[in-house]
N, C-alpha and C positions, 0 to 999 in steps of 0.2 A: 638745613642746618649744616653750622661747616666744624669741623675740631678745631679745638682751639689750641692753637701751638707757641704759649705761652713760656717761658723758663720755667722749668721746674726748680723749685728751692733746693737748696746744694743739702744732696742726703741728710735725713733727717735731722742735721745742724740745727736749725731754727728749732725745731718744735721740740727736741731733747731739751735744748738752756730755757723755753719755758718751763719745762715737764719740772727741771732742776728747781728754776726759782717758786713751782708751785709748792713740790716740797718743803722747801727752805719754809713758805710761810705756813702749811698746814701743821709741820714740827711745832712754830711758832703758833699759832690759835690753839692747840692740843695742852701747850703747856700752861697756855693762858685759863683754859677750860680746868685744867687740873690745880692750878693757883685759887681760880673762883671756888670750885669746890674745898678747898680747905679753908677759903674763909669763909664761907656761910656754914661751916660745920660739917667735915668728913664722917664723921660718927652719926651724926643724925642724918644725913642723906644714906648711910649703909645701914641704917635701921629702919631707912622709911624702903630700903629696896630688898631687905630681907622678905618685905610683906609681898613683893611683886609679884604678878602673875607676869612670867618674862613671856608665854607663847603671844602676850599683846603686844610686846616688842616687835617678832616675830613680822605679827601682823601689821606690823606700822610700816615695815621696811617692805613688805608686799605690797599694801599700798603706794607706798614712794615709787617701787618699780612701775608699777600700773601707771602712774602719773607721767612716766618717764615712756612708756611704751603710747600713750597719747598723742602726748607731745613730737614723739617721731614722726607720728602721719601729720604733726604739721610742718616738719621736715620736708615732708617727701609731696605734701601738696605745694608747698614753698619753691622746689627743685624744680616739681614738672611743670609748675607759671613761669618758672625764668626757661623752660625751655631744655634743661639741663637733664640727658637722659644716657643710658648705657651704662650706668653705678650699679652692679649686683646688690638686689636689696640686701644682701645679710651684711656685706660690706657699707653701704650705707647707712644700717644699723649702727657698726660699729664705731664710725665715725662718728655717727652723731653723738652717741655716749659715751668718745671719749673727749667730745667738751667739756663733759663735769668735772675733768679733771680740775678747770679753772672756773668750777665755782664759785669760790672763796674769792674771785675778785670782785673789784665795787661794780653792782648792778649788775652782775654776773657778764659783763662785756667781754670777758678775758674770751667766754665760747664761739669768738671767732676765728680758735685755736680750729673748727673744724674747716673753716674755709682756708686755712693753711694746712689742713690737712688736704683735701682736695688739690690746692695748686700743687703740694707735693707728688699727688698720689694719681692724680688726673688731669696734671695742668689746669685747672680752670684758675682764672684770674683773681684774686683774692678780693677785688675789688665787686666782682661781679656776685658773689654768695654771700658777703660779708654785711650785705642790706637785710641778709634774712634775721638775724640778731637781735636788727630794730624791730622790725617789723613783730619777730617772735615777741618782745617786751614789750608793746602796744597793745597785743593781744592777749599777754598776761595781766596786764595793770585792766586792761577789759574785767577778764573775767575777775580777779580779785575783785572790784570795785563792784562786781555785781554780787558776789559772797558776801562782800562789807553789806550790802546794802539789804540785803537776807536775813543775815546775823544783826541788824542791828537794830530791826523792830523792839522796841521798849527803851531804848536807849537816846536820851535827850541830844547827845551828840553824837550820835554815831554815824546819821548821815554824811558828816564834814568831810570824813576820810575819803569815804565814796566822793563825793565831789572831788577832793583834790585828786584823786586818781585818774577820775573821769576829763578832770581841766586839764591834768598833763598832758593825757592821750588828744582831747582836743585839740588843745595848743600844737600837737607836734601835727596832729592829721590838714590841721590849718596850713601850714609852713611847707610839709611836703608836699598838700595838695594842692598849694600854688606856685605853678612851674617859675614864672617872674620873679616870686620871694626867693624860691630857694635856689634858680641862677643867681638869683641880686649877692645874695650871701656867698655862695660862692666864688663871684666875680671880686668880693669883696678879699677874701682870702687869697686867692690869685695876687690881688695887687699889695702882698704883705711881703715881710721879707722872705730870704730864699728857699727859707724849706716849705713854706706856704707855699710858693710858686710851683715847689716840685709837686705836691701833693692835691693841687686843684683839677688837675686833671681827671685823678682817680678819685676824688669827692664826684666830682660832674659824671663819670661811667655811675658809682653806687647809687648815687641819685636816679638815676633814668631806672635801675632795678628797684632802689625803695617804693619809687612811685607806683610801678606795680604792682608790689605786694601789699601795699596798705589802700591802693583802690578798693569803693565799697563793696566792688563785686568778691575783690577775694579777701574780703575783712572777714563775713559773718561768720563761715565754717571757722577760719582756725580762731575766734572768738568764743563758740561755742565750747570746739576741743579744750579752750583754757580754763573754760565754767568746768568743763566733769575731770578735768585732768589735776587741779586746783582744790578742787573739792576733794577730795581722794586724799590729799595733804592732809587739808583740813580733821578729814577723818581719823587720820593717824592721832591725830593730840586725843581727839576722844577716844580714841582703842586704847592707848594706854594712858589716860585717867584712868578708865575703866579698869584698868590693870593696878590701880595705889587701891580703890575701892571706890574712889569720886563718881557722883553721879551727874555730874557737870550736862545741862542739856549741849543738844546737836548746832543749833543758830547759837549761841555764846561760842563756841569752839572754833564755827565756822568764823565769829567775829573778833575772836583771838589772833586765832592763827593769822586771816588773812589783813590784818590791820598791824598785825609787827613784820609779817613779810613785805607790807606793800612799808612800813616807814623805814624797813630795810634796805630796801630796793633804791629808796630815793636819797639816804645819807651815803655820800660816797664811802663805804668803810668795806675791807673786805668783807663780800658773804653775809655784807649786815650785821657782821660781830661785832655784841655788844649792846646796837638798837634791838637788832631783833627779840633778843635774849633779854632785855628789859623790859619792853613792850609787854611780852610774850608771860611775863614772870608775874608783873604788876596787874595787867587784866586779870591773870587767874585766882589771883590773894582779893583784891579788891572790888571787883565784877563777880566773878565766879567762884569767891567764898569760900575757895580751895586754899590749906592751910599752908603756911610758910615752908616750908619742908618736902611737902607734895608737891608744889607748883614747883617747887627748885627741882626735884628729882624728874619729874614730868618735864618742865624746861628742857633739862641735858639728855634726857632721852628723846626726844622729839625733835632733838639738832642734831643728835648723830643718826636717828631714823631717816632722816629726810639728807639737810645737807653734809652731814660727813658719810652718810652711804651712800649718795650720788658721787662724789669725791674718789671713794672707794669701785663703785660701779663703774666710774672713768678712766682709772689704771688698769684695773680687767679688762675693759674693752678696746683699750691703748696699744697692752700689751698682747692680747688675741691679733688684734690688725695690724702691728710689726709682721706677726710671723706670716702674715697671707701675703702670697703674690698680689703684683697687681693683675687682673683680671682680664680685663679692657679698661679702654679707655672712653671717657665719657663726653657728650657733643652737646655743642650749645650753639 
């Protein structure tokens, strides 16, 4: 293994004007969120949360973390296939979590804000960690699609979702796993105009890591980690129903949740605002028999439990790893 002595990104310039523009939009969804609540009625959602048990709040955001603390080990199994070693775990922690920063972007792509973390922070080539991304969202559309597929016994359609989730993940394991298709593609880009030509290059490096990481060998663990890490989400909407008085069962919740995350995931909109929140609203009134009022206050609670405390859990961890040295440096 040799270091990689790559340019480091010019002091934390880059990654501050995202940090800025992620702000800019979280202001913008917060207000959005507070606009929705005044029109389905501010009075009746503050009467339907006077009844809360808030310690299922509580519990809902412990879950999110646990989900979050999962998904690290497939981080860190991600790191040691490409090879990529000498990150002090606690600093690798913190990098990983301060992806959530950009949550809120479509498909949540923006988190390869950590593989600019790393070129900053260890030289490694952004090209080089920036496959782990896909690969992480292959392994989620997995495991949601197996939650869909859980939650959706008794339901005349609910297979569909699972399939379209499961086709995507195909479709793309097809493409990477054919080295011909996916040079063809990008010899194709290559011969586009100029910015295409600069950037075929560093398509052709991520590819040779994507190929790695979605090999079957190291498909099934972090597939599995996204079945219990996803579940655990899942769980949140039920902790707090459980918290209005709903007694909404466990496979419905699991078929909620993870069938407006996955239609989330796939409309390009930030963070899925909007689908997910519709999706998410419509199942519980119409499926799950949970009254207009409940499912809207459980709605906005189970979007700030999950993705605006991930958001939150990302500028904590953002701002802890400003203040560390760098440590060493890491070899690939």
């Amino acid at each position: 293994m040799t270091d990689t002595t790559a340019p480091a990104l010019p002091a934390n310039a880059s990654t501050q004007g995202i940090v800025r523009k992620v702000m800019a939009m979280v202001i913008v969804a917060v207000l959005l969120y507070g606009g929705y609540t005044v029109y389905v009625g501010a009075a009746k959602i503050a009467e339907a949360l006077s009844h809360f048990q808030w310690w299922t709040f509580g519990a809902a955001c412990t879950l999110a973390f646990a989900n979050y603390l999962l998904r690290f080990l497939k981080w860190e199994f991600y790191l040691a296939r490409l090879d990529i070693r000498g990150i002090p775990k606690l600093e690798s922690l913190l990098i990983f979590l301060s992806g959530f920063v950009l949550t809120v972007t479509p498909g949540k792509v923006g988190e390869v804000f950590k593989s600019a973390l790393l070129a900053e922070r260890h030289q490694i080539p952004i090209a080089r960690t920036a496959p782990i991304v896909i690969a992480d969202r292959v392994t989620d559309v997995i495991g949601i699609a197996v939650l869909i597929a859980i939650g959706s016994a008794g339901f005349a359609g609910g297979l569909v979702w699972a399939l379209v989730g499961l086709g995507l993940v195909a479709t793309l394991l097809i493409v990477v796993g054919s080295r011909t298709l996916s040079l063809g593609i990008i010899d194709l880009v290559e011969r586009g105009p100029g910015p295409c030509k600069r950037i075929a290059p560093k398509l052709a490096e991520a590819y040779e890591a994507l190929a790695i990481l979605v090999s079957p060998k190291n498909l099934v663990l972090p597939a599995v980690i996204s079945i219990g890490a996803w579940l655990l989400e899942c769980m949140a909407l039920w902790v707090i129903l459980h918290g209005f008085g709903q007694t909404t069962a466990i496979p419905l919740c699991l078929f909620f949740y993870a069938t407006s995350t996955l239609a989330g995931a796939i409309v390009p909109t930030p963070g899925g605002l909007g689908v997910t929140e519709t999706l998410l609203e419509q199942g519980l009134t119409k499926l799950g028999h949970v009254s207009d009022i409940f499912a809207t206050a459980a709605m906005i609670l189970v979007r700030f439990a999950t993705l605006w405390f991930a958001v939150l859990v990302g500028f904590v961890a953002l701002t802890l790893l400003r203040s560390r040295p760098v440590e060493a440096r890491a070899s690939v």
